[in-house]
KOLMI-622403 format. One record per residue (C-alpha): residue in one letter; y, z, x. Coordinates in nm, 3 decimals, decimal comma. Layout:
// residues N
A / Y / Z / X $
...
This chain:
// residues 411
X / -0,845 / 24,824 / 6,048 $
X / -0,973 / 25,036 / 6,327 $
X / -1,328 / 25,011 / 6,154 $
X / -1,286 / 24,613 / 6,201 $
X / -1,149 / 24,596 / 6,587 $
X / -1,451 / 24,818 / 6,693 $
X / -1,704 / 24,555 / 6,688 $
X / -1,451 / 24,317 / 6,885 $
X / -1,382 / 24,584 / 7,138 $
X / -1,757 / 24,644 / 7,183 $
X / -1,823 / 24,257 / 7,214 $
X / -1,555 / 24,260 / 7,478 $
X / -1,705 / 24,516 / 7,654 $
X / -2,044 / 24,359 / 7,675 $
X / -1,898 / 24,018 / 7,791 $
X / -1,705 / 24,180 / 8,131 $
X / -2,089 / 24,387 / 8,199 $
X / -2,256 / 24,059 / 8,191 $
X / -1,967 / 23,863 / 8,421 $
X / -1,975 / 24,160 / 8,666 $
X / -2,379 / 24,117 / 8,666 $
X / -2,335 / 23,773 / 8,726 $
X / -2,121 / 23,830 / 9,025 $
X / -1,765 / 23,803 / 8,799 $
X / -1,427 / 23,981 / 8,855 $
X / -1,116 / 23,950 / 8,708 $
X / -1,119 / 23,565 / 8,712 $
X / -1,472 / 23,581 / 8,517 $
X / -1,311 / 23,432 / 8,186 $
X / -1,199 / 23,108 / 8,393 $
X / -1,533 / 22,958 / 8,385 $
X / -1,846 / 23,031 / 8,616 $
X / -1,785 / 23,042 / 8,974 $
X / -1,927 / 22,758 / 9,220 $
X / -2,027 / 22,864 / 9,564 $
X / -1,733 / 22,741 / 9,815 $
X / -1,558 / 22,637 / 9,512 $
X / -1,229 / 22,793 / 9,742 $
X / -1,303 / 22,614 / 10,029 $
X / -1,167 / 22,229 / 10,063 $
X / -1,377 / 21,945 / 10,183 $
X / -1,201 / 21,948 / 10,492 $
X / -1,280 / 22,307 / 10,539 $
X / -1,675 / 22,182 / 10,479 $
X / -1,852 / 21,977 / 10,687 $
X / -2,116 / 21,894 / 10,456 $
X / -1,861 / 21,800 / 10,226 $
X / -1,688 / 21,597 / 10,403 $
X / -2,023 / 21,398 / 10,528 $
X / -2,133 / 21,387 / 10,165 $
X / -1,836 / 21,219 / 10,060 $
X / -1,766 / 20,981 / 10,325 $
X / -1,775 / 20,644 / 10,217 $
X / -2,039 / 20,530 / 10,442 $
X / -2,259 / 20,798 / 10,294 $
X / -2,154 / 20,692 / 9,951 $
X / -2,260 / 20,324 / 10,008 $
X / -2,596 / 20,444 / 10,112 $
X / -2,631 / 20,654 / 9,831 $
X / -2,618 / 20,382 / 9,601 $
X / -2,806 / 20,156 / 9,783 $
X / -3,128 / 20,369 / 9,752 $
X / -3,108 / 20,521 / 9,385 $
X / -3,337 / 20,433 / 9,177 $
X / -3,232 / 20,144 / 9,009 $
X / -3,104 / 19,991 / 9,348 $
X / -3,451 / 20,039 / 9,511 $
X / -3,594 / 19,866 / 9,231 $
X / -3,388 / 19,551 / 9,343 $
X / -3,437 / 19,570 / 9,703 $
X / -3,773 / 19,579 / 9,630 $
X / -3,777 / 19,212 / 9,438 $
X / -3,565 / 19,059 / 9,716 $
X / -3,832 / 19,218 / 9,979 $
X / -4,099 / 19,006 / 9,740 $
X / -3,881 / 18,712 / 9,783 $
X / -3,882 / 18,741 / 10,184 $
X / -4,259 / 18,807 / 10,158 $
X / -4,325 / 18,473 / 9,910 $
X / -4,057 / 18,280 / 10,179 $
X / -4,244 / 18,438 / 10,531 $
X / -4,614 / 18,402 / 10,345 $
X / -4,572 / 17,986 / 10,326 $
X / -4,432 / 17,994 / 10,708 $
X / -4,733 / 18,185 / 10,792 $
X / -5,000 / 17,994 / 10,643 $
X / -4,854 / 17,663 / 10,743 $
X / -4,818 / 17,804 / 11,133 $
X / -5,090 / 17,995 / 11,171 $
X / -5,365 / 17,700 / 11,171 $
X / -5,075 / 17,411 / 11,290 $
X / -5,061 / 17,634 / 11,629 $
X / -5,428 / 17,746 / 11,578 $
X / -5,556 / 17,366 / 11,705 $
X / -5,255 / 17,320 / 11,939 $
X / -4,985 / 17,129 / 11,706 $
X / -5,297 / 16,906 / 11,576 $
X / -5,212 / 16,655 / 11,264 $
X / -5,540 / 16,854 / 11,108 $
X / -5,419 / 17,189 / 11,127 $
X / -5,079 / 17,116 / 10,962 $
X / -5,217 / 16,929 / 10,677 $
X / -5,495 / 17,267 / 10,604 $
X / -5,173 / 17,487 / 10,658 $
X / -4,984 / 17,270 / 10,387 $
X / -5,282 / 17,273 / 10,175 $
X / -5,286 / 17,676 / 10,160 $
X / -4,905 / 17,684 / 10,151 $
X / -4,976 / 17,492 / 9,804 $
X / -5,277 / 17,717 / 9,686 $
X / -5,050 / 18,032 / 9,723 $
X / -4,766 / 17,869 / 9,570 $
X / -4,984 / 17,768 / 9,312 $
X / -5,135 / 18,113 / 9,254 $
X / -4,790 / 18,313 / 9,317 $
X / -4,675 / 18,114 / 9,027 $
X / -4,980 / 18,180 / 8,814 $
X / -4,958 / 18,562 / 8,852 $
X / -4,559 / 18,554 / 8,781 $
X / -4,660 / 18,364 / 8,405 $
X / -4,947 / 18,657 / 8,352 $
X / -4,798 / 18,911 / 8,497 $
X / -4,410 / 18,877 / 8,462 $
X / -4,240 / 19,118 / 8,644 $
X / -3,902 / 19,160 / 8,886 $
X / -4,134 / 19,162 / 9,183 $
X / -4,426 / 18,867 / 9,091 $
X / -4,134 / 18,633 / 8,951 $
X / -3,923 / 18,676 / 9,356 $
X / -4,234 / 18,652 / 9,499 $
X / -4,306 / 18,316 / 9,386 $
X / -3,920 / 18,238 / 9,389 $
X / -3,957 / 18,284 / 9,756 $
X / -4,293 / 18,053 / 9,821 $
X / -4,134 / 17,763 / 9,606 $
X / -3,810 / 17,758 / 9,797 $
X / -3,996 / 17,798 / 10,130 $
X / -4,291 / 17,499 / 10,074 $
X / -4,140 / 17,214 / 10,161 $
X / -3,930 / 17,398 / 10,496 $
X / -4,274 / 17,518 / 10,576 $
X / -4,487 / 17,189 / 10,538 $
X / -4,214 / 16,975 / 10,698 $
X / -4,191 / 17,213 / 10,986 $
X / -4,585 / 17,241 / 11,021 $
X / -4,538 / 16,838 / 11,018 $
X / -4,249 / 16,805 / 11,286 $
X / -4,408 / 17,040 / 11,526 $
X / -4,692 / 16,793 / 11,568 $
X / -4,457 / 16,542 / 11,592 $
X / -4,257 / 16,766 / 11,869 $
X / -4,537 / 16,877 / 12,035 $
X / -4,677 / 16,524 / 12,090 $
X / -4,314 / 16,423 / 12,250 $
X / -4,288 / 16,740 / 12,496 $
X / -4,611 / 16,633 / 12,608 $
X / -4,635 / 16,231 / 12,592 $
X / -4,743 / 16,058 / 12,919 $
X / -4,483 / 15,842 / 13,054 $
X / -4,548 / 15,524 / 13,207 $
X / -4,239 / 15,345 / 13,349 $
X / -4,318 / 15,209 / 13,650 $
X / -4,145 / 15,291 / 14,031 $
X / -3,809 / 15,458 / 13,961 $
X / -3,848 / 15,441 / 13,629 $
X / -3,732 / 15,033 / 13,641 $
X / -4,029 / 14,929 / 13,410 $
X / -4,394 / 14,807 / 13,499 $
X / -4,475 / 14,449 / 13,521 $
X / -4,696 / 14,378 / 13,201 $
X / -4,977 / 14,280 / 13,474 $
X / -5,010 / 14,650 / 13,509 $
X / -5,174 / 14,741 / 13,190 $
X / -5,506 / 14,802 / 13,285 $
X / -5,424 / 15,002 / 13,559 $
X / -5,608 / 15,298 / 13,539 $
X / -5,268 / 15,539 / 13,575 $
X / -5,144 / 15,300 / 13,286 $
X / -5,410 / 15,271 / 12,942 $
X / -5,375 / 15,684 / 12,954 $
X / -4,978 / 15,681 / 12,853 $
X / -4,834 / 15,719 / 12,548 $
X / -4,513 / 15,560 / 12,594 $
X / -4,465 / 15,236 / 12,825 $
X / -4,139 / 15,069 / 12,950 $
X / -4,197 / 14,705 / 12,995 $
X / -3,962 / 14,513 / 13,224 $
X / -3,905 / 14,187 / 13,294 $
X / -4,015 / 14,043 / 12,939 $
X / -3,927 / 13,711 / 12,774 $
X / -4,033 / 13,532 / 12,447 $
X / -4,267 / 13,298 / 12,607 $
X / -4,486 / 13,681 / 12,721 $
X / -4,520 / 13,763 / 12,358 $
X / -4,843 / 13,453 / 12,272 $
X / -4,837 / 13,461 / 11,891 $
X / -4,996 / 13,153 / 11,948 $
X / -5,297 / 13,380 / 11,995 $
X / -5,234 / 13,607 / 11,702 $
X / -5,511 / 13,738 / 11,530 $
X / -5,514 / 13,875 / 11,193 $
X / -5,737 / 14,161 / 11,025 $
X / -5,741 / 14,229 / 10,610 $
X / -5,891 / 14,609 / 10,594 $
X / -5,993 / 14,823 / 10,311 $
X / -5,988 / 15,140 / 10,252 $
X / -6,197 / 15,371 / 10,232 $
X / -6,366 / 15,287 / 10,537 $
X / -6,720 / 15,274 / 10,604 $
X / -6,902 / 15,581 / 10,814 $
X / -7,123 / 15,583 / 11,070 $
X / -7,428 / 15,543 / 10,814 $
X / -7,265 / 15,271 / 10,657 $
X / -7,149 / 15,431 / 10,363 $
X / -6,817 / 15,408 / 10,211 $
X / -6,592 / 15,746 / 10,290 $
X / -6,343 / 15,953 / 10,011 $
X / -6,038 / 15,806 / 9,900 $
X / -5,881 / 15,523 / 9,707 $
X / -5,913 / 15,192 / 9,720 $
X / -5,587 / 15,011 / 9,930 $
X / -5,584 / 14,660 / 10,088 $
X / -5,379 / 14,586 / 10,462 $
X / -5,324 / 14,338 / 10,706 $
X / -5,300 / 14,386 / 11,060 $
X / -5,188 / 14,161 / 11,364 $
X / -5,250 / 14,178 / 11,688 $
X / -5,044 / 13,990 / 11,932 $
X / -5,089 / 13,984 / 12,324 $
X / -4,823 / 14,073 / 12,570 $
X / -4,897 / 13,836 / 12,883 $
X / -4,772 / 13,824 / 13,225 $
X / -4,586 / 13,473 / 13,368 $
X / -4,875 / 13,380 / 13,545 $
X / -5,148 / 13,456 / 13,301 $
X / -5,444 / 13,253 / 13,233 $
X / -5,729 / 13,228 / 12,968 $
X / -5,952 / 13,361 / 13,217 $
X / -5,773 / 13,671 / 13,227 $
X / -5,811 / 13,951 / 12,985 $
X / -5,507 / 14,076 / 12,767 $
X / -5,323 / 14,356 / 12,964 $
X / -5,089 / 14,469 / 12,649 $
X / -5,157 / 14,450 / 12,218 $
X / -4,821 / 14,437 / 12,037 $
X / -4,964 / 14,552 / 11,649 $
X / -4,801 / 14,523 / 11,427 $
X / -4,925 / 14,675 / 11,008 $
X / -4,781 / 14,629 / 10,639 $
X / -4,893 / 14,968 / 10,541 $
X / -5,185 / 14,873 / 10,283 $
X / -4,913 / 14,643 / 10,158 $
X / -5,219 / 14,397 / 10,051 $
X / -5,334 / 14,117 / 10,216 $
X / -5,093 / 13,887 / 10,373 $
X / -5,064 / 13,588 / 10,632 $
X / -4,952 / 13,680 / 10,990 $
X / -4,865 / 13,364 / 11,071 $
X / -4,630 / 13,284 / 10,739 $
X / -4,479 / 13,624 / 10,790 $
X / -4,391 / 13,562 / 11,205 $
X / -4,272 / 13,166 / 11,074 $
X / -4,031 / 13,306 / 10,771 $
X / -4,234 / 13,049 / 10,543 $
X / -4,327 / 13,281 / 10,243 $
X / -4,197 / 13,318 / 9,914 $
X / -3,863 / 13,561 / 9,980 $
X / -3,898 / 13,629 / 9,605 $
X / -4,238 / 13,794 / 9,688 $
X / -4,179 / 13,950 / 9,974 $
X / -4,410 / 14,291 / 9,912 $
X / -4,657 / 14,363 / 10,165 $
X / -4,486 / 14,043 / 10,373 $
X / -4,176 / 14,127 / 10,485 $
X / -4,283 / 14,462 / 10,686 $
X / -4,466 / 14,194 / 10,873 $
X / -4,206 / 13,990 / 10,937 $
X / -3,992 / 14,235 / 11,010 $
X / -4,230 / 14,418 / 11,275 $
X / -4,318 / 14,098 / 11,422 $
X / -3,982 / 13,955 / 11,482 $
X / -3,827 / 14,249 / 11,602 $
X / -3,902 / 14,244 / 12,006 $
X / -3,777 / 13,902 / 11,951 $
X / -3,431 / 14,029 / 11,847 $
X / -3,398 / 14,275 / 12,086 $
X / -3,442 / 14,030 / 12,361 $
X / -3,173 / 13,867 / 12,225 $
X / -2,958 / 14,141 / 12,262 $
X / -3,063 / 14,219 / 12,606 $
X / -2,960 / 13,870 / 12,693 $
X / -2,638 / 13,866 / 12,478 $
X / -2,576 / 14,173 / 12,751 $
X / -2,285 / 14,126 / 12,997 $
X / -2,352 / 13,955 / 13,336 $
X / -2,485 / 14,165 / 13,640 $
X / -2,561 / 14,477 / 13,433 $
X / -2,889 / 14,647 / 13,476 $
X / -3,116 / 14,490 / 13,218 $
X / -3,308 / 14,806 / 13,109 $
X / -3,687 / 14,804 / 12,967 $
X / -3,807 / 14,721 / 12,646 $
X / -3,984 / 15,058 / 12,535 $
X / -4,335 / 15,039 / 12,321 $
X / -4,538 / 15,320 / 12,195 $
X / -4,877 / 15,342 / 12,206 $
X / -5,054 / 15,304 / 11,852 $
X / -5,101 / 15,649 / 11,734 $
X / -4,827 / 15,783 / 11,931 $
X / -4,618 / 16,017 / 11,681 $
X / -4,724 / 15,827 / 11,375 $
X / -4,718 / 16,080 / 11,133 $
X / -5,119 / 16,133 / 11,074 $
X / -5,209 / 15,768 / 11,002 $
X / -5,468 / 15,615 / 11,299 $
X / -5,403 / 15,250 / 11,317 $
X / -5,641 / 15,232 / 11,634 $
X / -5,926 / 15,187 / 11,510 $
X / -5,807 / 14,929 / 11,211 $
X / -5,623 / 14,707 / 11,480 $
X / -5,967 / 14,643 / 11,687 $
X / -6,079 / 14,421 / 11,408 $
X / -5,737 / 14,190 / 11,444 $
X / -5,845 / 14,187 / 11,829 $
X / -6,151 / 14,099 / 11,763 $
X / -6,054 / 13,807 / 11,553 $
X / -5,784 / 13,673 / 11,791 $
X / -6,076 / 13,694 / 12,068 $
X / -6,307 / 13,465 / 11,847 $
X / -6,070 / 13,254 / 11,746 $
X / -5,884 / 13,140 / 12,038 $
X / -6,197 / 13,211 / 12,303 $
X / -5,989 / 13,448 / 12,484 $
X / -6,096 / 13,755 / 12,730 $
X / -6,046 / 14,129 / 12,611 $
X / -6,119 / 14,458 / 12,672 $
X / -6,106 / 14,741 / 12,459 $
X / -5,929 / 14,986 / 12,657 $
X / -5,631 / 14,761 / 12,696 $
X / -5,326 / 14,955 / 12,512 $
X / -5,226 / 14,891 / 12,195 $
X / -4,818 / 14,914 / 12,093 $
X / -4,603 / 14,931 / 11,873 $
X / -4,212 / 14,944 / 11,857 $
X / -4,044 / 15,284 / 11,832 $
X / -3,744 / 15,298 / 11,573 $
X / -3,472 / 15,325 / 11,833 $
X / -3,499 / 15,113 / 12,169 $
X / -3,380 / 15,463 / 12,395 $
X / -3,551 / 15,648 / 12,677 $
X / -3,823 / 15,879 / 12,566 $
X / -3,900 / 16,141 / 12,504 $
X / -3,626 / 16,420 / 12,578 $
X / -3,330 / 16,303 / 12,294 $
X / -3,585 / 16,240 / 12,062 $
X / -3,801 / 16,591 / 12,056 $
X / -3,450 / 16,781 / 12,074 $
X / -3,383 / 16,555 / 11,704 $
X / -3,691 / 16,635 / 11,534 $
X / -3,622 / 17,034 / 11,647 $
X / -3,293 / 16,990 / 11,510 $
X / -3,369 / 16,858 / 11,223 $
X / -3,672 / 17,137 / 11,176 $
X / -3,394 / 17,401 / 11,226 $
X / -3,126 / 17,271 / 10,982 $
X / -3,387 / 17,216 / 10,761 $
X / -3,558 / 17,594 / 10,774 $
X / -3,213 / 17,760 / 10,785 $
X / -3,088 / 17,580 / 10,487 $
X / -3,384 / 17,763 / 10,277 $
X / -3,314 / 18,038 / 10,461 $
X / -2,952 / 18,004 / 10,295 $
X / -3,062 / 18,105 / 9,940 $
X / -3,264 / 18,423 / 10,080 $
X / -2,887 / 18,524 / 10,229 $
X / -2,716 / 18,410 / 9,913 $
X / -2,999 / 18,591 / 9,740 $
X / -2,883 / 18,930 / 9,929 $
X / -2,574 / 18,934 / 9,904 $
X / -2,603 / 18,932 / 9,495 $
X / -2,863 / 19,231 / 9,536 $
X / -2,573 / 19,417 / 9,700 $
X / -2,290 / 19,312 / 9,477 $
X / -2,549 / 19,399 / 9,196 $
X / -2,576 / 19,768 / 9,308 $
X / -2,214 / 19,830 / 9,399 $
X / -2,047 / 19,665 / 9,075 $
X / -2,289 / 19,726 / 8,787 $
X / -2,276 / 19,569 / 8,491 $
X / -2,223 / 19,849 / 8,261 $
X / -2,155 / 19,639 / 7,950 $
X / -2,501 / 19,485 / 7,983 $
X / -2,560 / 19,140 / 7,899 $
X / -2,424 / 19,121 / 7,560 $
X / -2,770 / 19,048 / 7,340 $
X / -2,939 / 19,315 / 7,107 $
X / -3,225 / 19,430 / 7,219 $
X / -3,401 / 19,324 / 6,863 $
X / -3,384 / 18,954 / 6,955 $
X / -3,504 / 19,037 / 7,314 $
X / -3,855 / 18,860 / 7,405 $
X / -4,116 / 19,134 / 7,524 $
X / -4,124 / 19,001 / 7,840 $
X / -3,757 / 19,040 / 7,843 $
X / -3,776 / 19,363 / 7,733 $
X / -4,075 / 19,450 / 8,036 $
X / -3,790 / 19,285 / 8,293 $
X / -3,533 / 19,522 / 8,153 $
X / -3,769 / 19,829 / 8,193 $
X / -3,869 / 19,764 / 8,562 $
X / -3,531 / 19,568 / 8,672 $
């Protein structure tokens, strides 16, 4: 028996040498010691900043796996800024210009188009939110690039509404101060000033013919235009036309302007007709209204913009000389080129002040409702990393795609 406890005994002995080497005592058999293992965290300072819950959160927002999703949601902001950027840059490049909007559009498109390519080829966390965030910001970005021109060209637009703002007389349209503006209150007017007795009438084609006489790019589309003049009372034939009221069917084919002002065409076939009718009749209506207005109040202008004032990158100038033209042939009247041409705005209102602060607004709501999903976007990043799921998604990874599998990897 004492043969058989010697070995123990010596085993013993060997185990309390190597706890005293490693810095043991008399508590060396209750497990290794831990430096400060005695002291409490509130005794610690480190320990207690290590373990506040502050620190905590930020822990395990930047491990690893965490990082790995902040950086797809920082490719989704990059895809979302990069269609801003390339619809801005050349918009504000040539001062709010229709041209610059539509080539910022155009690359908005390209990179959404190669964003999109590179997430099929090369699927990944990061390529798949980048082009997440172009596609969600292209149509905020081109309608912004869009509205700006429109905004721009209302913050600037020359005014011309007479003395006190009361109106001009329509006599004054080819005063000098006057064929310049961009928006004209007209006072004073009645049906008998509006001669569509001396409407002429204009069927264009598109594409249009260059300066070399060759036909430009584009599709073939079929219009009609009318031009009617705005006279003063005392106007004569000797006189040239001080205002054109145009008025277009948007390459809606070729029509009548005369059976579309009269009401006498088919209702049954009204394409291409009615937006005639409609355009022609209108100042009509409205002085209607103003006369349907009670007695002694202030009758107020009838507003008219010019042409290609705000009209969203068509240029109807050019198209409605040929209706002038016509109406000067075929009722031997006087004209001159640089008389203004107008059209009705949609709301009979004061420019331009109520109208630029809508098309902001509606550039705002618009840009912060695709701003939205970004937001919605991080706050499920951050939910993601605080509440795992640790039960995965529930399919075996045999009948997992490779691509899935490459997602899983870098996700």
């Amino acid at each position: 028996a004492a043969a058989a406890a010697a070995p123990a005994a010596a085993m013993e002995a060997l185990t309390n040498i190597l706890s005293k080497l490693r810095g043991g005592g008399a508590d060396a058999g209750a497990g290794p010691r831990i430096k400060g293992q005695n002291k409490t965290a509130e005794d610690d300072p480190w320990a207690f900043i290590t373990q506040h819950g502050v620190v905590v959160s930020l822990r395990r927002l930047v491990r690893k796996k965490g990082f790995r999703r902040w950086i797809s949601l920082l490719a989704m902001c990059a895809g979302f800024l990069a269609q801003y950027l390339l619809v801005l840059i050349p918009t504000m490049a040539c001062n709010a210009c229709a041209g610059g909007a539509l080539v910022g559009s155009f690359f908005a498109f390209s990179f959404l188009l190669v964003s999109g390519s590179y997430s099929v080829f090369q699927a990944g966390p990061a390529t798949t939110h980048l082009a997440m965030g172009a596609l969600v910001a292209i149509v905020p970005a081109a309608y912004t690039g869009a509205t700006l021109v429109t905004y721009t060209e209302l913050t600037m637009a020359k005014l011309a509404f007479g003395a006190d703002d009361r109106g001009l007389d329509p006599s004054e349209g080819l005063a000098a101060d006057v064929m310049g503006a961009d928006v004209f209150g007209l006072k004073g007017l009645k049906q008998s000033n509006f001669r569509y007795d001396l409407m002429g009438e204009a069927h264009e084609t598109l594409p249009m013919y260059d300066a070399t006489y060759m036909k430009k790019a584009g599709k073939s589309e079929d219009g009609t235009y009318c031009a009617v003049p705005i006279v003063h009372d005392s106007w004569t034939i000797e006189e040239a036309i001080p205002f054109w009221y145009i008025c277009e069917n948007d390459w809606g084919q070729h029509k009548s302007c005369k059976e579309a002002y009269e009401g006498t065409y088919n209702k049954k076939d009204y394409y291409g007709i009615k937006m005639l009718a409609d355009c022609l009749n209108k100042p009509l209506k409205i002085l209607k209204e103003m006369e349907a207005s009670p007695t002694g109040s202030t009758v107020p202008p009838m507003y008219f913009y010019r042409l290609d004032f705000v009209s969203n990158f068509n240029e109807f100038m050019v198209l409605a000389r040929t209706a002038i033209i016509q109406s000067s042939i075929d009722h031997l009247i006087m004209i001159r080129f640089d008389a203004p041409r107008v059209r009705m705005p949609p709301t009979q209102e004061k420019c331009c002040t109520s109208q630029a602060a809508a098309a902001s607004a509606g550039m705002t709501q618009l840009s912060l409702a695709a701003l939205a999903f970004v937001g919605l976007r991080l706050l499920l990043t951050v939910f993601r990393i605080f509440f795992p799921d640790r039960h995965g998604k529930g399919t075996e990874p045999a009948f997992l795609t490779r691509q899935d599998l490459r997602r899983i990897k870098l996700g």
